[in-house]
GUPATOR-641090 format. One record per residue: residue number from 1; x negated, y negated, z of N, C-alpha, C in turn; residue in three letters. Coordinates in Angstrom, 3 decimals. Example, Ala and Ser with C-alpha at 12.3 -4.5 7.8 and 13.67 -1.06 7.14 Angstrom:
BEGIN
<1 <-13.190 5.690 7.800> <-12.300 4.500 7.800> <-13.200 3.300 7.800> "ALA">
<2 <-12.850 2.250 7.080> <-13.670 1.060 7.140> <-12.900 -0.030 7.870> "SER">
//
This chain:
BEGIN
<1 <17.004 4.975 13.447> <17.369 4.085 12.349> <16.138 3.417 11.745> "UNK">
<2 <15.016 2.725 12.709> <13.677 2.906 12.350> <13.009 3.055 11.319> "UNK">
<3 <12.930 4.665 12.211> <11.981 5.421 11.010> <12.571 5.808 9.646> "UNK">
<4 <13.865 5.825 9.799> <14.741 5.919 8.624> <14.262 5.045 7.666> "UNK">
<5 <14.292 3.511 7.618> <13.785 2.608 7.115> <12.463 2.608 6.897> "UNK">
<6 <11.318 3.343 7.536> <10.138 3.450 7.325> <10.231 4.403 5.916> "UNK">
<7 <11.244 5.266 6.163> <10.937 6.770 5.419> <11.344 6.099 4.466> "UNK">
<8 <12.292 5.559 4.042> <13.078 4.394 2.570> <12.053 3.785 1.920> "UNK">
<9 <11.211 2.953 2.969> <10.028 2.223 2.022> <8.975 3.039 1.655> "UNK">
<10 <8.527 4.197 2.489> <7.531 4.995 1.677> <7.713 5.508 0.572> "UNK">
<11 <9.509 6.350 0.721> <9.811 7.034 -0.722> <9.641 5.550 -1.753> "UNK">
<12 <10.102 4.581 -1.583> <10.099 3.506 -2.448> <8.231 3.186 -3.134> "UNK">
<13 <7.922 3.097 -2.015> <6.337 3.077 -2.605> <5.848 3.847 -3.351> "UNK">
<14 <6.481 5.471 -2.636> <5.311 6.475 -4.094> <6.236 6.123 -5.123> "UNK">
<15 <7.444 5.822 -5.636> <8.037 5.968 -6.430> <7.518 4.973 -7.532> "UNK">
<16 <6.657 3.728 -6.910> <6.356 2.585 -7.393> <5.432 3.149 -8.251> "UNK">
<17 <4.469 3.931 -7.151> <3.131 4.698 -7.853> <3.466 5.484 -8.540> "UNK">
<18 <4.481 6.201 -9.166> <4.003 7.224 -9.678> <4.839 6.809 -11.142> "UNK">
<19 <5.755 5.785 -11.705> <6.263 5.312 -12.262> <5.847 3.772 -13.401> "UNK">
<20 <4.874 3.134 -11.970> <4.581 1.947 -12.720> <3.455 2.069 -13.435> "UNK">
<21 <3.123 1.607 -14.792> <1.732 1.844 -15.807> <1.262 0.490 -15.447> "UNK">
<22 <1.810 -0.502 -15.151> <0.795 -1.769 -14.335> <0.379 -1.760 -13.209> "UNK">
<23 <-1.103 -2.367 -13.449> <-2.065 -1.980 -12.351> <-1.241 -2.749 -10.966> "UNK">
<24 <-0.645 -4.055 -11.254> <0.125 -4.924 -10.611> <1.214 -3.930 -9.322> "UNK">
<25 <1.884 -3.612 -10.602> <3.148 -2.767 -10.156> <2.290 -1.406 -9.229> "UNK">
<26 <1.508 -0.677 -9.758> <0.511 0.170 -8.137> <0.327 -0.313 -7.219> "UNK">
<27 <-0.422 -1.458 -7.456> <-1.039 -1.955 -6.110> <0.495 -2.408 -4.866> "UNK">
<28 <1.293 -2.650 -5.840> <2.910 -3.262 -4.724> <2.998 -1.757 -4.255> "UNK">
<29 <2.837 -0.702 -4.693> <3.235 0.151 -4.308> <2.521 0.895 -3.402> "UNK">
<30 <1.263 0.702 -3.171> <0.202 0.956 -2.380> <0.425 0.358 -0.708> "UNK">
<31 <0.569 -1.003 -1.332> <1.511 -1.702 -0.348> <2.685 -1.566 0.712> "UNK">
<32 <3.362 -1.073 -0.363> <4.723 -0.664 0.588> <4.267 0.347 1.332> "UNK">
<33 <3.818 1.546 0.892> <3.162 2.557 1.429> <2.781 2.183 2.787> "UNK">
<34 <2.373 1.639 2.686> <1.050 0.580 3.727> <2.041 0.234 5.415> "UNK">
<35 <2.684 -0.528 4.543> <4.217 -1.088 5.137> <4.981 -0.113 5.939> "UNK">
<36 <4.947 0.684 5.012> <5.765 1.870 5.324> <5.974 2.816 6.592> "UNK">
<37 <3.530 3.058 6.753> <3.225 3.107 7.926> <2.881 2.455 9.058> "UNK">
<38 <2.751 0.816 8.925> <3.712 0.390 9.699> <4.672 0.235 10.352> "UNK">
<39 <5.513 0.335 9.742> <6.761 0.609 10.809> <7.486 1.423 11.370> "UNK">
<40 <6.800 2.546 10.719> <6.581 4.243 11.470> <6.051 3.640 12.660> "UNK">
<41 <4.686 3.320 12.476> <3.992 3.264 13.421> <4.331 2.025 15.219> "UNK">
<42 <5.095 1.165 14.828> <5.390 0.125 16.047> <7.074 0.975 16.046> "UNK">
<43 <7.338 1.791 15.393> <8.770 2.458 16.202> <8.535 3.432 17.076> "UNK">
<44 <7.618 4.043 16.007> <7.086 5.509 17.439> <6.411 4.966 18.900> "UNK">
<45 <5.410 3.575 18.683> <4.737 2.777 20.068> <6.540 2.375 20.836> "UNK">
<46 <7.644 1.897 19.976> <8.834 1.766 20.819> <9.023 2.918 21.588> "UNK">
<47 <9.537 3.758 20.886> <10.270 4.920 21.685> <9.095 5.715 22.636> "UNK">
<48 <8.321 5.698 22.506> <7.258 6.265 23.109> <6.190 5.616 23.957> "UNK">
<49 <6.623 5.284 25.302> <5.676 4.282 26.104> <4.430 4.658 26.444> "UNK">
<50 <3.745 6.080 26.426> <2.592 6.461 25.981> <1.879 6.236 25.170> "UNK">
<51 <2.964 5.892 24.056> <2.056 5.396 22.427> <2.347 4.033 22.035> "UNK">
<52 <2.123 3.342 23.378> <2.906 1.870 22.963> <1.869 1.041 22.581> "UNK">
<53 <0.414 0.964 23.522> <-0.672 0.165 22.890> <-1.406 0.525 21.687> "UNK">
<54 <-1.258 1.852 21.553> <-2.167 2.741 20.804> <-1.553 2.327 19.045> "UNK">
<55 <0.039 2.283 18.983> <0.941 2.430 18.099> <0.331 0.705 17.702> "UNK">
<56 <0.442 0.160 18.159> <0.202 -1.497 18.033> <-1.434 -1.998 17.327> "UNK">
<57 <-2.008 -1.048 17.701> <-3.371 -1.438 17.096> <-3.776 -0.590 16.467> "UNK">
<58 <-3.125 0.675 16.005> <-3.071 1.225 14.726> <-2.389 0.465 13.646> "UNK">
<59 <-1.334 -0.159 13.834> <-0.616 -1.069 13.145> <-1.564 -2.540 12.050> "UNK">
<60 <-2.033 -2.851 13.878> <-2.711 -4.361 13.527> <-4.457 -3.447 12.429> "UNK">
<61 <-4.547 -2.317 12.387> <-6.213 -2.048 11.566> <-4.912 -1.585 10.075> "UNK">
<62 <-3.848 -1.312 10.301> <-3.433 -1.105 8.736> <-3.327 -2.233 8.090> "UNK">
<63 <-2.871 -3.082 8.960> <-2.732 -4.656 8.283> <-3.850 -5.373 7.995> "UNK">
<64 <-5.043 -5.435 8.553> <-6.410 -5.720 8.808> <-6.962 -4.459 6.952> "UNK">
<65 <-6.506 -3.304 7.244> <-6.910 -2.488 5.925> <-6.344 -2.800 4.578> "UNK">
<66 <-5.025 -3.443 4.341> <-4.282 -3.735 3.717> <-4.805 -5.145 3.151> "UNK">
<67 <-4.720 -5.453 3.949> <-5.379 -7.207 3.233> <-6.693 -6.874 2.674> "UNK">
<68 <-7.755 -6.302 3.610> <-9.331 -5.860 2.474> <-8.837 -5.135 0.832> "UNK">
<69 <-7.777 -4.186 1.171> <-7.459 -3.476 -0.272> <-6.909 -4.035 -1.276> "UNK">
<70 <-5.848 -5.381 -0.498> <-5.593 -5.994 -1.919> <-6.348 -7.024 -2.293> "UNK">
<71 <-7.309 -7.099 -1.508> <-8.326 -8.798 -2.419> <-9.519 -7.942 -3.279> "UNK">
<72 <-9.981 -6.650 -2.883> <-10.445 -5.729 -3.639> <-9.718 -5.255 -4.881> "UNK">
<73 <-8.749 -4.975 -4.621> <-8.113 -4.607 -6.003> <-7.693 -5.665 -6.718> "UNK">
<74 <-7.326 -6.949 -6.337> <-6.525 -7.632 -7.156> <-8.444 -8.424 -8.019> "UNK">
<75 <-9.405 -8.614 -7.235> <-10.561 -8.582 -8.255> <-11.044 -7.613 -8.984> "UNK">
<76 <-10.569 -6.314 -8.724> <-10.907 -5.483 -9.731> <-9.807 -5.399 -10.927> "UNK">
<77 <-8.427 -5.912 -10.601> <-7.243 -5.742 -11.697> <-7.868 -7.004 -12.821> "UNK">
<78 <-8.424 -8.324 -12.019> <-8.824 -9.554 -12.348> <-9.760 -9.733 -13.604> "UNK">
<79 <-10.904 -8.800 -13.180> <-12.092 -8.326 -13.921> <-11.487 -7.715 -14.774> "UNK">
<80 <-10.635 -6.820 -14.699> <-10.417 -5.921 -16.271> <-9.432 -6.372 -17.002> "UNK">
<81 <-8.688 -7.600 -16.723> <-7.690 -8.094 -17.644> <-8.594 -9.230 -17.955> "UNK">
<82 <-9.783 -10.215 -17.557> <-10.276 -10.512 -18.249> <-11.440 -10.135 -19.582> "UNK">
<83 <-11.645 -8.662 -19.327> <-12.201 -8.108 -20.119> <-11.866 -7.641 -21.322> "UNK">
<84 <-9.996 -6.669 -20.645> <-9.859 -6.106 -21.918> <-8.343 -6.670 -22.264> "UNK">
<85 <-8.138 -7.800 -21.500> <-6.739 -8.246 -21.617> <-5.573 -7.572 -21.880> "UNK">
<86 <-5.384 -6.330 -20.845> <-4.350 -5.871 -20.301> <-4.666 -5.347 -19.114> "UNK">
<87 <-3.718 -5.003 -18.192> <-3.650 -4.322 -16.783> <-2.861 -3.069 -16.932> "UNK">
<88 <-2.650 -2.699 -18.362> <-2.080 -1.233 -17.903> <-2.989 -0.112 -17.311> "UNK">
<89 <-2.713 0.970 -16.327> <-3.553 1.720 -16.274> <-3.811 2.854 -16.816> "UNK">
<90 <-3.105 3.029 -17.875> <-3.188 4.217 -18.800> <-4.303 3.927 -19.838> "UNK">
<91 <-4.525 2.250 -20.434> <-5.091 2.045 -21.261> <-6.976 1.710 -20.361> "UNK">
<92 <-6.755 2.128 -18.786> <-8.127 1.946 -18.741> <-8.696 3.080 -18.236> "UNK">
<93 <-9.518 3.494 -19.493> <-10.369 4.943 -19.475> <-11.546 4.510 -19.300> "UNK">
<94 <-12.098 3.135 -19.273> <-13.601 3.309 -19.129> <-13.985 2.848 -17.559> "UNK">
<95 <-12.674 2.916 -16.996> <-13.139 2.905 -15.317> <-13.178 4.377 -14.645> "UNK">
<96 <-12.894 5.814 -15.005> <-13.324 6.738 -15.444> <-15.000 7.059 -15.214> "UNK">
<97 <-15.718 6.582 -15.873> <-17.121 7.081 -15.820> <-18.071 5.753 -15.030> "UNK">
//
């Protein structure tokens, strides 16, 4: 039932990504993603007492990875809506080169 719920929020995440033109609306979706393998990851350390410490601190470096990615991105979304005052990502081609 779990991983079921893991598998729900991932499909939910790419769906975020591949749908939303705000940089905003990616990054949530990057997120869930994120989330997603999370809780893959502390169900499989459940059911699996071999993979119980291992599952747990793979967990705690996604969460640890997750927080670096969104204070990185949300200053890079930051920087380009003060530049070109929007966050869509269709309209930014000069991050590109």
């Amino acid at each position: 039932m779990v991983l079921l719920l893991g598998a729900w929020v991932f499909v939910c995440g790419v769906a975020c990504l591949a749908l939303k033109r705000n940089a905003l609306g990616v990054l949530m979706g990057v997120e869930l993603v994120l989330n997603a393998s999370n809780i893959n990851l502390i169900a499989v350390a459940h059911y699996n007492p071999a993979f119980r410490l291992e599952g747990q601190i793979f967990a705690l470096l996604v969460i640890v990875l997750a927080a670096a990615e969104a204070a990185v991105a949300l200053a890079i979304i930051l920087h380009y809506y003060n530049t070109y005052a929007t966050v869509d990502v269709d309209a930014a081609q000069q991050l590109r080169n």
